[in-house]
Each structure stands twice: as structure tokens, then as C-alpha cells.
N, C-alpha and C positions, 0 to 999 in steps of 0.2 A: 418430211421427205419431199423430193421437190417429183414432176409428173414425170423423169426418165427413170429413177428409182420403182416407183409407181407401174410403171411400163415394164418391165422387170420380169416386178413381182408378179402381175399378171399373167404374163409370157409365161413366167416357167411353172404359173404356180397351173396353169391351164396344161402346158405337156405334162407335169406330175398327176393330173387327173386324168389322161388319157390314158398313161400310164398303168394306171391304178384300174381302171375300168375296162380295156383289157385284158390284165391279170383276171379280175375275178367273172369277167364276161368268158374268158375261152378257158384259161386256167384250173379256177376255182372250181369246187365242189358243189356251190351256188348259183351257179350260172342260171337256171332258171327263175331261181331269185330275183335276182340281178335282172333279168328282163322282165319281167315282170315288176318289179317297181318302178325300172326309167317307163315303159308303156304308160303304167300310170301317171307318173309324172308329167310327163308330157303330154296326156288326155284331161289331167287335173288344172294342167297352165293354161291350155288351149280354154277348158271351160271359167275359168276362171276371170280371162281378158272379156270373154262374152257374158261372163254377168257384170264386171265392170261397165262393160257399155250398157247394158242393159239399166241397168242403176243410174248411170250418166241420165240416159236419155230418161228414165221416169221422172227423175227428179230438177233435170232444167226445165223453167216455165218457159209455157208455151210465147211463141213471137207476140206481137202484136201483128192482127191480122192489115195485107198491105190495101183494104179500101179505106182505112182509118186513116191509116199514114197519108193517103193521096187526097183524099176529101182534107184535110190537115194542110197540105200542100197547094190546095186549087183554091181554098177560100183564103190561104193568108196567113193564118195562126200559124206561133211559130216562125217565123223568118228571123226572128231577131237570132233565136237559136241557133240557126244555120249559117249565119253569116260568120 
């Protein structure tokens, strides 16, 4: 499928979901279901990106600190590198 078909499908498959969660958000007999699971959802996604980064940053090592790099720099070593 080429990305206007694609485009589409997203479109309408997006109004069919708002569609759908309407109905059972005013509609339905569930409704406080229904809120109650999107709240979670959306408190689950939010915590979820924060342990992503959380994770990110334990696990990149740390820089190298910058008077290493500059003592590195002022005596010499290294230039061939740079050039």
C-alpha cells in the first residue's frame, strides 16, 4: 500500500475510535469504566516515558570529565585525531 492509502486508513480508522468511545463514554452502561481505564492509561503512558528516561540515563556512561579532554588538548596528545 502506498503512504496515501495509509493516510486513509489512519484518518478514518481514528474518527471510528472516536466514534466508538463516545458511544460507550456517554452511551453505554459503562461509562465509568470507560473512564476509568482511559485515566489509567494515560497515568500508565505518562509513567512509563519517565522510567524510559529514567533507564536512558542509569544506563549511558558517564562523559568523560572536560579537564581531561582540555589537559589532552593544551599538551598535544591527540591532534592527529582532530585534524
Amino acid at each position: 500500500m502506498n503512504d496515501k492509502v495509509w493516510g486513509y486508513v489512519i484518518l478514518f480508522g481514528s474518527l471510528l475510535g472516536i466514534v466508538c468511545y463516545v458511544y460507550l463514554l456517554f452511551l453505554s452502561p459503562w461509562a465509568l469504566l470507560v473512564v476509568q481505564v482511559s485515566a489509567f492509561l494515560a497515568v500508565a503512558a505518562v509513567l512509563a516515558v519517565v522510567a524510559w528516561m529514567g533507564y536512558t540515563i542509569a544506563a549511558t556512561p558517564s562523559p568523560e570529565p572536560l579537564e581531561d579532554l582540555t589537559a589532552e588538548l593544551s599538551t598535544g596528545e591527540n591532534l592527529d585525531e582532530l585534524a
